[in-house]
C-alpha positions in Angstrom: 0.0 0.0 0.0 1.3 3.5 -1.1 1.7 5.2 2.1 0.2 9.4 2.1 2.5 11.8 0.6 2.6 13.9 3.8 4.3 11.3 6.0 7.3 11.5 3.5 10.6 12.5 4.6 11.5 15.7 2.9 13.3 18.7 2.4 10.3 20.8 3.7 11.3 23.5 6.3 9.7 25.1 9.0 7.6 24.6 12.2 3.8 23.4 10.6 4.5 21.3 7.1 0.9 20.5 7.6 -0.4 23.9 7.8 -2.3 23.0 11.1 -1.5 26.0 13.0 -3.5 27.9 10.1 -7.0 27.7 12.1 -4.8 29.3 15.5 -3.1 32.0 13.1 -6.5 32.9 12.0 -8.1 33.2 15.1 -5.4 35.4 16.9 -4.2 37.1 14.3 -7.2 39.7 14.1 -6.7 39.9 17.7 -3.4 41.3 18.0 -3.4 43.3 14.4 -0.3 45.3 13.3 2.0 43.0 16.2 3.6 39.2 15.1 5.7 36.9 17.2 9.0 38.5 15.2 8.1 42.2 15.9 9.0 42.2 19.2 10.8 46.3 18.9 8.1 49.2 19.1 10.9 51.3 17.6 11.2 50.0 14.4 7.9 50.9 13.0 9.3 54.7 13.6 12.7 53.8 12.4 11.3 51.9 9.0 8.6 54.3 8.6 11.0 57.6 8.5 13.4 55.7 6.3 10.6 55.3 4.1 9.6 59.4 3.9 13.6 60.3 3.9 14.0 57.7 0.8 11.0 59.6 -0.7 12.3 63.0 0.0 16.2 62.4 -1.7 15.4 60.1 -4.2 14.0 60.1 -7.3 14.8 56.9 -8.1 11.7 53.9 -8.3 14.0 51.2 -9.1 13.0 48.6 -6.5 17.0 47.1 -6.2 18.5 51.0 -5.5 15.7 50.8 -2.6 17.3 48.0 -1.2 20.5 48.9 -1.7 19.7 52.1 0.5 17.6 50.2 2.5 20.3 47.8 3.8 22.7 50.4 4.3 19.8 52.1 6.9 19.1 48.3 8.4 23.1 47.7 8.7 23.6 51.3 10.2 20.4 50.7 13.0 21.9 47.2 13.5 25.5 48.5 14.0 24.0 51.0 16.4 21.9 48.7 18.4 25.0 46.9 19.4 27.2 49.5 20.8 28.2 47.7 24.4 25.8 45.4 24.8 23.2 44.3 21.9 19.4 45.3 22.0 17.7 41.9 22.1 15.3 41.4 19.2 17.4 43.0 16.4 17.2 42.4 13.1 20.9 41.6 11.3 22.3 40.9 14.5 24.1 38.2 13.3 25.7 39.8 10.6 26.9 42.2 12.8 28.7 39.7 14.8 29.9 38.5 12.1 31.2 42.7 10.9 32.6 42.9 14.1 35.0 39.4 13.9 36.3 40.3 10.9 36.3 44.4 11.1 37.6 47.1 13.0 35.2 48.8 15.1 37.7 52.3 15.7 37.8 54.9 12.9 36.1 55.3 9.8 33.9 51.8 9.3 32.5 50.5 6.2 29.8 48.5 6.6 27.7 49.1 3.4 29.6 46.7 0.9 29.2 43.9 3.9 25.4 44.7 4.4 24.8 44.2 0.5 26.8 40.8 -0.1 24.2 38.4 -1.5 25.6 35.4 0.6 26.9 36.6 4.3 25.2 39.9 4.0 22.4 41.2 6.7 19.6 39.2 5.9 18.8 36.7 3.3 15.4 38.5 2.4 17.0 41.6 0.0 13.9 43.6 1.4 15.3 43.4 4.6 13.5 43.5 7.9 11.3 46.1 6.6 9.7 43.0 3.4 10.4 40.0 5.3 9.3 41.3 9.5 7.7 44.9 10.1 6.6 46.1 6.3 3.1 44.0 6.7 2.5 45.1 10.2 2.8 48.7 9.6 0.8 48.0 6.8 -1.7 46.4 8.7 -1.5 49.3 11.2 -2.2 51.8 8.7 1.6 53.4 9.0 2.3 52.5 5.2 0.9 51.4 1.6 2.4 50.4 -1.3 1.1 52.6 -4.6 -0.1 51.9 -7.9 3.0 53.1 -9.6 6.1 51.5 -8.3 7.2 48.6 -5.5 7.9 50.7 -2.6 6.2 51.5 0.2 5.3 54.6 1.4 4.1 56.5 4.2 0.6 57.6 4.9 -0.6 60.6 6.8 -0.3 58.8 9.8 3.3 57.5 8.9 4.5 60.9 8.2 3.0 61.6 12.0 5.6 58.8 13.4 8.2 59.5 10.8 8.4 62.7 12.0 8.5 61.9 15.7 11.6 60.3 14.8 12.7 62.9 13.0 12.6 64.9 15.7 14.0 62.4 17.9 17.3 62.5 15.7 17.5 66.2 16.0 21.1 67.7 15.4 22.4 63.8 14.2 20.0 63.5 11.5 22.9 65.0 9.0 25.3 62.7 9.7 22.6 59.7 10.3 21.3 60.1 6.9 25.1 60.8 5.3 26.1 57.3 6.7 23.4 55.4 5.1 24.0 57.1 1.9 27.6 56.2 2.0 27.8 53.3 4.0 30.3 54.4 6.0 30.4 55.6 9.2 32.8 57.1 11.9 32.8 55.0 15.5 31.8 58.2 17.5 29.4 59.3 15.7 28.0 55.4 16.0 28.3 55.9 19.9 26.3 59.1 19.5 23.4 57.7 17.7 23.6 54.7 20.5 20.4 56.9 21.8 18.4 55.3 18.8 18.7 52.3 19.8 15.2 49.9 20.4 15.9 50.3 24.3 16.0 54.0 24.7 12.9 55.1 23.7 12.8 58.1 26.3 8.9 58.0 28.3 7.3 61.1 27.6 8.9 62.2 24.0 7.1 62.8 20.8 7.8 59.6 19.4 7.4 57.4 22.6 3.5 59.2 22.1 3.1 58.5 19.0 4.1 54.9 19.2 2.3 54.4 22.1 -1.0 56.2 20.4 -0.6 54.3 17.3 -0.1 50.4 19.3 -2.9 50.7 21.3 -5.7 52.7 18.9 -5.8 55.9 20.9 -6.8 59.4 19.0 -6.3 59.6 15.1 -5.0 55.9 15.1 -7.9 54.5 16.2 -9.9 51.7 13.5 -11.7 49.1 14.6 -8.8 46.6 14.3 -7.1 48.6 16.8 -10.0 48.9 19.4 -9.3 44.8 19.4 -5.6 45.0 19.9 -6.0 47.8 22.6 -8.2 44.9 24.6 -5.8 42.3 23.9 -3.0 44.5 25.4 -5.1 45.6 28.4 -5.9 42.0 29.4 -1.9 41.7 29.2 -1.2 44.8 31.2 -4.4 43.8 34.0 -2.7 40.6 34.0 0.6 41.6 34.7 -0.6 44.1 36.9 -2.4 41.4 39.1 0.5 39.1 39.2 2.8 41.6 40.0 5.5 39.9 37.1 6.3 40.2 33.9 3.7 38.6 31.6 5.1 35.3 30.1 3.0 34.1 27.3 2.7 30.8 28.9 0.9 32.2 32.2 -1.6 34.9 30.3 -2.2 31.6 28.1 -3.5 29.4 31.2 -5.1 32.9 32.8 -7.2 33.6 30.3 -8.0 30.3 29.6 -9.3 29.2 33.3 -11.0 32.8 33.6 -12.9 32.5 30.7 -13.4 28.6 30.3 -17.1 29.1 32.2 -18.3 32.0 30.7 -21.6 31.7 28.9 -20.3 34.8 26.1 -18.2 33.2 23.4 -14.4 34.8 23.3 -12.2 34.4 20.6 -9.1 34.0 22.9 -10.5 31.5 24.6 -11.5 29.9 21.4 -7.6 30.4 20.8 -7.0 28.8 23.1 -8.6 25.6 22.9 -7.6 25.0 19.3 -4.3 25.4 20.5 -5.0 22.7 23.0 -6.8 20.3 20.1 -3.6 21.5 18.1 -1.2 19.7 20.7 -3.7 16.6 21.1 -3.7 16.2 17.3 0.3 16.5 17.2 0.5 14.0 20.0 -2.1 11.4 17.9 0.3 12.2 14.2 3.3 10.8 15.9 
């Protein structure tokens, strides 16, 4: 007897060959719009979303490969940045800049945009970078960018240019050099150490563009949609929760928290329908093997 195609051995890569984490994704997804499990820095959606107005603003250019040419060189530069001392967690490229850093020295004038475009060891493997392969859909999602008729690259919307500019302000008197160094792909190690301040991290409470992310994450004034209005819940039940336990909110105890809190209510909730599938997903799993 011909045994199922699916119980092959293969060459197939990733977490769910079988696609039966689809009915979870669907579920959840809605729930926490504009935020993925690979997201996990707040600051790039400024970063990304002024990178997209300055590319705008100095060139003319619509040739999708210049884009990501530039685009890496802004990438390598925030990477580069976000490791000064002690690497920001969650950063995108950050092993290609341990990689820079073995073989490159970090004193001085340093050229990191021919090593950010290399097609094999270069940042990422996905030439759009972090903003096409993690963030670009999210912001999307959030209503931070589009993509237009007329060409392949994103652009801001009215509210983008609102967060694009909170950066821009953020940068202040750096922005000169900031934007000179991803033009050239080449930067001087003090001026990296200066622009440390950019960093995911240091997202300084009560600033323009810790507002505006804020604002625009949980749905509040002129970033407010309906989608939002069911992330902002989603986050509250995180924050309540966290508030409550008096820790930091591991996905694992929100997970069995909602779940027993909402297991005998009589009104349906979609993250406790989460959930459960989650739960049939495991037993299923358990019965395949």
């Amino acid at each position: 007897m011909k045994t199922p195609e699916w119980t092959e051995i293969g060459n197939t890569s990733g977490l769910d060959p079988l696609g039966m984490m689809r009915p979870s994704e669907q579920v959840y997804q809605p729930l926490l719009s504009g935020v993925s499990t690979v997201t996990n820095r707040l600051r790039y959606y400024s970063f990304l979303t002024w990178f997209l107005y300055f590319y705008a603003s100095e060139y003319s250019d619509k040739n999708i490969k210049t884009f990501r040419e530039v685009l890496r060189h802004a990438e390598a530069l925030y990477a580069l940045l976000s490791s000064v001392d002690e690497s920001d967690h969650g950063l995108s490229g950050s092993r290609w800049v341990s990689r820079f850093k073995s073989n490159n020295s970090m004193t001085g004038v340093i050229s990191f945009g021919d090593s950010s475009r290399n097609q094999d060891t270069g940042l990422l493997q996905n030439q759009g970078g972090a903003l096409a392969a993690i963030y670009g859909a999210q912001m999307a999602e959030m209503g931070l960018v589009k993509r237009p008729e007329a060409h392949k690259i994103m652009v801001p919307t009215n509210l983008g240019l609102t967060v694009a500019e909170a950066f821009k302000e953020t940068l202040g008197d750096q922005e000169e050099k900031f934007v000179q160094a991803i033009k050239t792909g080449v930067v001087d190690s003090k001026d990296l150490e200066s622009f440390r301040t950019l960093r995911p991290s240091d997202i300084q409470v009560g600033t323009s563009e810790w507002r505006v992310l804020k604002d625009a994450l949980l749905g509040i004034d002129e970033f407010e949609t309906n989608i939002s209005a069911v992330r902002r819940d989603s986050l509250k039940r995180m924050l309540s929760n966290s508030l409550l336990s008096q820790e930091w909110p591991e996905a694992e105890n929100l997970r069995w928290n909602w779940y027993t809190s909402q297991i005998k209510s009589k009104v349906p909730d979609n993250w406790l329908a989460y959930h459960i599938n989650d739960i049939l997903l495991f037993a299923y799993e358990a019965l395949l093997k």
